[in-house]
Structure formats: structure tokens, C-alpha cells
C-alpha positions in Angstrom: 15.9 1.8 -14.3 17.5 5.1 -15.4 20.6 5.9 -13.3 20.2 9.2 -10.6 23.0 11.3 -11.6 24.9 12.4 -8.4 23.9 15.7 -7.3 23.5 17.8 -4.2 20.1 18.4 -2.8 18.9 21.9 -3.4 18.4 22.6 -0.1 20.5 20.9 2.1 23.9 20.2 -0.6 24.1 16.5 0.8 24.8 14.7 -2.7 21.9 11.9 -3.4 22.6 9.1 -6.0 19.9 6.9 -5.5 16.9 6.4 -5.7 14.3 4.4 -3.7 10.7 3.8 -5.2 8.0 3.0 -3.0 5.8 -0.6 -4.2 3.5 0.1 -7.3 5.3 3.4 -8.7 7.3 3.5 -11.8 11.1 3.8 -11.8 12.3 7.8 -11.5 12.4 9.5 -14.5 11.8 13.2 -15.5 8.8 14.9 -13.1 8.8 12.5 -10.4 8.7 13.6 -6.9 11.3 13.1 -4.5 12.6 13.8 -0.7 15.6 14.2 0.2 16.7 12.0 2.6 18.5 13.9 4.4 16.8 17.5 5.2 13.5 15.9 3.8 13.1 18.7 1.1 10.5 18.2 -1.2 11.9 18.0 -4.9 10.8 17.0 -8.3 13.4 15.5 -10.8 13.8 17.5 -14.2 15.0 16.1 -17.9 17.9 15.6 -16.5 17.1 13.7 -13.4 18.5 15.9 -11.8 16.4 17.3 -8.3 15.3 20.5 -7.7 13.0 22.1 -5.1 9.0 22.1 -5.7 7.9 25.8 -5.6 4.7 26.4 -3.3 2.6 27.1 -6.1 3.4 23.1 -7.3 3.1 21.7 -3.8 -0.2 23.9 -3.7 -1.1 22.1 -7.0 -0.5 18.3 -6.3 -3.1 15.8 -6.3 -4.1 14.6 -2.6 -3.0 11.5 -3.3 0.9 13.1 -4.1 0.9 14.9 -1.5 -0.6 12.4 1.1 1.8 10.1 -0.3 4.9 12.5 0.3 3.9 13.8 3.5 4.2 10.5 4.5 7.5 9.7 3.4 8.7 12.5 5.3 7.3 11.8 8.2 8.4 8.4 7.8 12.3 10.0 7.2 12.0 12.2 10.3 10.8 9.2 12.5 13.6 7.1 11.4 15.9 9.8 12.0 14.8 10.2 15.3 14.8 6.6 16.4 18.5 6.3 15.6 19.7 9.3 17.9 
């Protein structure tokens, strides 16, 4: 699995390292789409692997399924999140 290189979220600056992949998707690698688990940004990883933020015109643009399945990560984040406090 390639390695996440540290690096602050766009939005937020909390550094992410890692990498979580939900069951049945490929390990991260160039153009996959992330949140941030902290400010629950969306993101997409470039050459690099490193994140940056998806502009509206690419959100606009995913498939329903992308964008079913990260509108349910975040929710799934901000739950969590709330649950602990």
C-alpha cells in the first residue's frame, strides 16, 4: 500500500498520515478521494499523495455513487465526533 506522506489538511492544517480504506476499494493512490478526519473536508490526493481540497465544479462532477459514498463518511465522522463529547 503506498505510504500517505504527512501533510496538513488544506483546510483545517491538522497533519494526516494515514489512510483508512473503506471494504472493496483499492489502496490510496493518485485521484482518490479523501476526508479529513478532522474538519471533514473533502479532498482528492494528487501524484504526490498529497491532499488537496475538491473544487465545487469536481464535487459538482462526481458520480452519485462518489458522492453518496463520501457524504456518508462524513456524516459518519461528525457522528462519531459527537458521541465522544
Amino acid at each position: 500500500m503506498p505510504e500517505i506522506p504527512p501533510t496538513p489538511c488544506p483546510r483545517c492544517k491538522r497533519v494526516n498520515d494515514a489512510a483508512e480504506i473503506l471494504p472493496g476499494l483499492p489502496p490510496p493512490g493518485p485521484g482518490t478521494l479523501a476526508v479529513c478526519w478532522s474538519c471533514t473536508a473533502l479532498l482528492i490526493l494528487g501524484d504526490d499523495l498529497r491532499p488537496r481540497l475538491l473544487t465545487d465544479g469536481e464535487i459538482d462532477g462526481l458520480p452519485d455513487d462518489d458522492a453518496n459514498q463520501l457524504m456518508t463518511l462524513v456524516a459518519a465522522i461528525r457522528r462519531e465526533r459527537a458521541e465522544r463529547n
